[in-house]
C-alpha positions in Angstrom: 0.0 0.0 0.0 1.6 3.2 -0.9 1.1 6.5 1.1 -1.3 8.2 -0.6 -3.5 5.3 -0.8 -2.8 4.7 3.3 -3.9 8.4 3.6 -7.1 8.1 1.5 -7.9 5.1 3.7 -7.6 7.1 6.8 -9.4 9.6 5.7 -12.2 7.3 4.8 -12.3 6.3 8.0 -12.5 9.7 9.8 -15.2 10.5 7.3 -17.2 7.6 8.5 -16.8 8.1 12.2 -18.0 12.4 11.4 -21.5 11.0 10.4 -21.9 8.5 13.3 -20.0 11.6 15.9 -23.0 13.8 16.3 -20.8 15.6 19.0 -19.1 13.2 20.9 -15.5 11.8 20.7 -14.5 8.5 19.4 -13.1 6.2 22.1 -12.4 3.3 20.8 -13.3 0.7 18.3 -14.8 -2.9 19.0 -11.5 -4.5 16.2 -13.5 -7.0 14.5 -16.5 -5.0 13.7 -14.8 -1.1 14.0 -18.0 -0.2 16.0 -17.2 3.0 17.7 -17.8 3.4 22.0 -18.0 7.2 22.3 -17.4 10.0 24.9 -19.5 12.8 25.9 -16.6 14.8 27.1 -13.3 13.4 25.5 -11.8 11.9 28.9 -8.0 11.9 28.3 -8.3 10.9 24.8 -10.7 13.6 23.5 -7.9 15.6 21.8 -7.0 12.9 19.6 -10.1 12.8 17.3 -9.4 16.9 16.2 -6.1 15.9 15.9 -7.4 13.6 13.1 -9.7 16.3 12.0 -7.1 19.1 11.8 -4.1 16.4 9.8 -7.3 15.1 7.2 -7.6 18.9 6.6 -4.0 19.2 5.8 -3.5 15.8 3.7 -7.1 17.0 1.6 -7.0 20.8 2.2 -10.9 20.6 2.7 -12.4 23.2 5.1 -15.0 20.6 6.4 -12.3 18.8 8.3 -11.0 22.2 10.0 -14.6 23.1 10.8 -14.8 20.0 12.2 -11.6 20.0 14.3 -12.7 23.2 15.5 -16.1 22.6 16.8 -14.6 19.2 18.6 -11.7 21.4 20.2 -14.9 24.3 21.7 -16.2 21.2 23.2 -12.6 20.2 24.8 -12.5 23.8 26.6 -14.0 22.9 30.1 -11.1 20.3 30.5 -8.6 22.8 29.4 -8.2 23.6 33.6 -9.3 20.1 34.6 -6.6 18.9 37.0 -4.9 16.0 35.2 -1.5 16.6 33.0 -3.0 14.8 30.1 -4.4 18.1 29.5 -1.4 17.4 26.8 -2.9 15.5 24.7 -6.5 17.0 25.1 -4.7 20.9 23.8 -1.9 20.2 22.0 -3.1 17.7 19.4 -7.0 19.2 19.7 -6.2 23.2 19.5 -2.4 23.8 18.8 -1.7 21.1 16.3 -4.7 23.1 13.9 -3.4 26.6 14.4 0.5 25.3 14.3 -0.6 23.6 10.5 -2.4 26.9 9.4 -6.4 25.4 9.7 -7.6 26.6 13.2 -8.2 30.1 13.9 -6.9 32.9 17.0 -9.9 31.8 19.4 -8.6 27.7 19.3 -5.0 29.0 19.5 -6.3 30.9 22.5 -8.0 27.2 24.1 -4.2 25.3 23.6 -2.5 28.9 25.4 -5.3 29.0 28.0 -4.4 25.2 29.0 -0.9 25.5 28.6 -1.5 28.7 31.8 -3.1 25.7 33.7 -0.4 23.3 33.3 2.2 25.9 34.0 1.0 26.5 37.2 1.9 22.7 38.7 5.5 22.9 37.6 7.6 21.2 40.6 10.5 23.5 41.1 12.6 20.8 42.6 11.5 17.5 40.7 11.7 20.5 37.7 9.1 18.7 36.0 5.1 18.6 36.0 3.5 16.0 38.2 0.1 14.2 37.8 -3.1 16.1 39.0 -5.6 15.0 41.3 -7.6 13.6 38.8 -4.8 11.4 37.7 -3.9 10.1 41.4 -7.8 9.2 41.8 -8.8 7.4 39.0 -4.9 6.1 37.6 -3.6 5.8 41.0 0.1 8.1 39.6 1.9 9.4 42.7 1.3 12.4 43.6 3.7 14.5 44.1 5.6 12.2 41.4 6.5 11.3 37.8 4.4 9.4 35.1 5.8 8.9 31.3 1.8 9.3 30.2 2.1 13.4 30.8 5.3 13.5 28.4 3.9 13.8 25.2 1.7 16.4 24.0 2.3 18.2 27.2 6.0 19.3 25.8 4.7 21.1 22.4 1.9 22.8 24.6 3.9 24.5 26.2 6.6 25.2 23.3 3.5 26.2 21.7 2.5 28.7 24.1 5.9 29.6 24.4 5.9 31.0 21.4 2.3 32.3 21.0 3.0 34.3 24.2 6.6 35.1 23.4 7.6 33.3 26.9 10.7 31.9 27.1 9.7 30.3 30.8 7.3 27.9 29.7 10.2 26.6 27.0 12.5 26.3 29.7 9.3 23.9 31.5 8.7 21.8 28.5 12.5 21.1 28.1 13.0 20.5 32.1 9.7 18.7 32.1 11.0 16.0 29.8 14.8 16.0 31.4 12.9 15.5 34.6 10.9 12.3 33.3 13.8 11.0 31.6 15.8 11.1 35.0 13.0 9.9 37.4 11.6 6.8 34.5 14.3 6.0 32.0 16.1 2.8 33.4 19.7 2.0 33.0 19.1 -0.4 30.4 16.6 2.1 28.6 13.2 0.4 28.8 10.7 2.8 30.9 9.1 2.7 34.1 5.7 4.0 34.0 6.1 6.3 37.1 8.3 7.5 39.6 8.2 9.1 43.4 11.0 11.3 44.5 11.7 13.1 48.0 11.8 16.4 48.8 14.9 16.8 47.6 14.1 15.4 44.1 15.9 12.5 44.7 14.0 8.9 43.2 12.6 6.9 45.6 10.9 4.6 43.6 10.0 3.7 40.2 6.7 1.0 38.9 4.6 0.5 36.0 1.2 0.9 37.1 -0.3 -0.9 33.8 2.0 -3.3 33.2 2.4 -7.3 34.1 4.3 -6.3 37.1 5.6 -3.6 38.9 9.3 -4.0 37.7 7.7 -4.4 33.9 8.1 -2.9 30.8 4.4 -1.1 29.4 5.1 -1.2 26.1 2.9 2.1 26.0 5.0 3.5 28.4 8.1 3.2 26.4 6.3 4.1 23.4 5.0 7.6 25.1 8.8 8.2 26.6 10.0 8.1 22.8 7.1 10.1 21.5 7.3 12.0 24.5 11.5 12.8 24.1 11.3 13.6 20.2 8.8 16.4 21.1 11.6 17.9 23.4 14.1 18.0 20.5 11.8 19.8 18.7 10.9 22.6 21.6 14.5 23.0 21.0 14.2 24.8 17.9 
């Protein structure tokens, strides 16, 4: 299968699951019969499906898609100060990813700055890195205060985003120490991941497990897979 047919396949897809949407998010798929289970609010994968909206506007250069990704990301706004740190993935790949491609307009710009403010504000000055929420120590059981590879991705262009948008060179410094922080407290010796971390007071680890894994001393393989997703966003913050 060459690219362009992979793409037009994709595409398909996404313009299957916009007639059955009717403004809720995609959750998942049932494999054998790709029959969608859908959220009202997004949960911690809602910023995925503009995501897809905003990158079919940019392989078609349609304006459906865009208008699309758009409404989806207006509906993402109440989570933007929800106490979690997957509000990475929820505003970067639903709001900044559109405006950073040149389909979303100032007011979802506005959403990924707003929740990249919010994020800002649980920076760990001596961990240097952003721990999970609340929401994430209730319902994931992450350590908080602590580390967890999950809030690596997405939550490093956020905030290079909004580093930029705002012309504020603290929240690039963040998104760089963020991931320098993870990659200290969950990047093992051999390189395979732990999931999460604890450190003192001193930002010293403590301890390291994967919570989803087959054991505590296991590697998730989306763990790893969000620590090198996670670590090529910082090299592009860089820039």
């Amino acid at each position: 299968m060459n690219m362009t047919h992979a793409v037009s396949s994709l595409v398909r897809r996404v313009d299957d699951t916009i007639e059955q949407a009717a403004g809720r998010f995609p959750m998942y798929a049932e494999p054998t019969t790709g029959v969608w289970t859908w959220s009202d609010d997004g949960g911690w994968f809602g910023g995925f499906w503009p995501g897809l909206l905003w990158l079919s506007a940019a392989a078609t250069q349609d304006a459906q898609y865009a208008r699309a990704a758009a409404g989806a990301a207006a509906r993402l706004s109440p989570r933007t100060s929800a106490p979690t740190i997957l509000r990475g993935f929820l505003s970067w790949y639903g709001a900044g990813l559109g405006f950073d491609l040149g389909y979303a307009g100032r007011d979802t710009a506005d959403l990924a700055t707003a929740a990249a403010r919010s994020v800002s504000a649980d920076f760990d000055p001596v961990a240097q890195l952003l721990p999970p929420g609340d929401e994430d120590a209730s319902e994931y059981h992450w350590p908080r205060p602590g580390a967890c590879i999950d809030g690596l991705p997405g939550t490093i262009p956020l905030l290079a985003f909004a580093s930029r948008q705002m012309q504020d060179p603290v929240l690039r410094s963040m998104a760089l120490a963020h991931a320098r922080g993870h990659h200290a407290m969950c990047v093992r010796e051999d390189g395979s991941v732990a999931q999460s971390a604890t450190y003192d007071q001193d930002g010293n680890v403590t301890s390291q497990t994967t919570i989803d894994g087959s054991s505590k001393g296991s590697t998730w393989s989306r763990a790893q897979a969000w620590a090198m997703l996670g670590l090529t966003h910082s090299t592009a913050a860089w820039t």
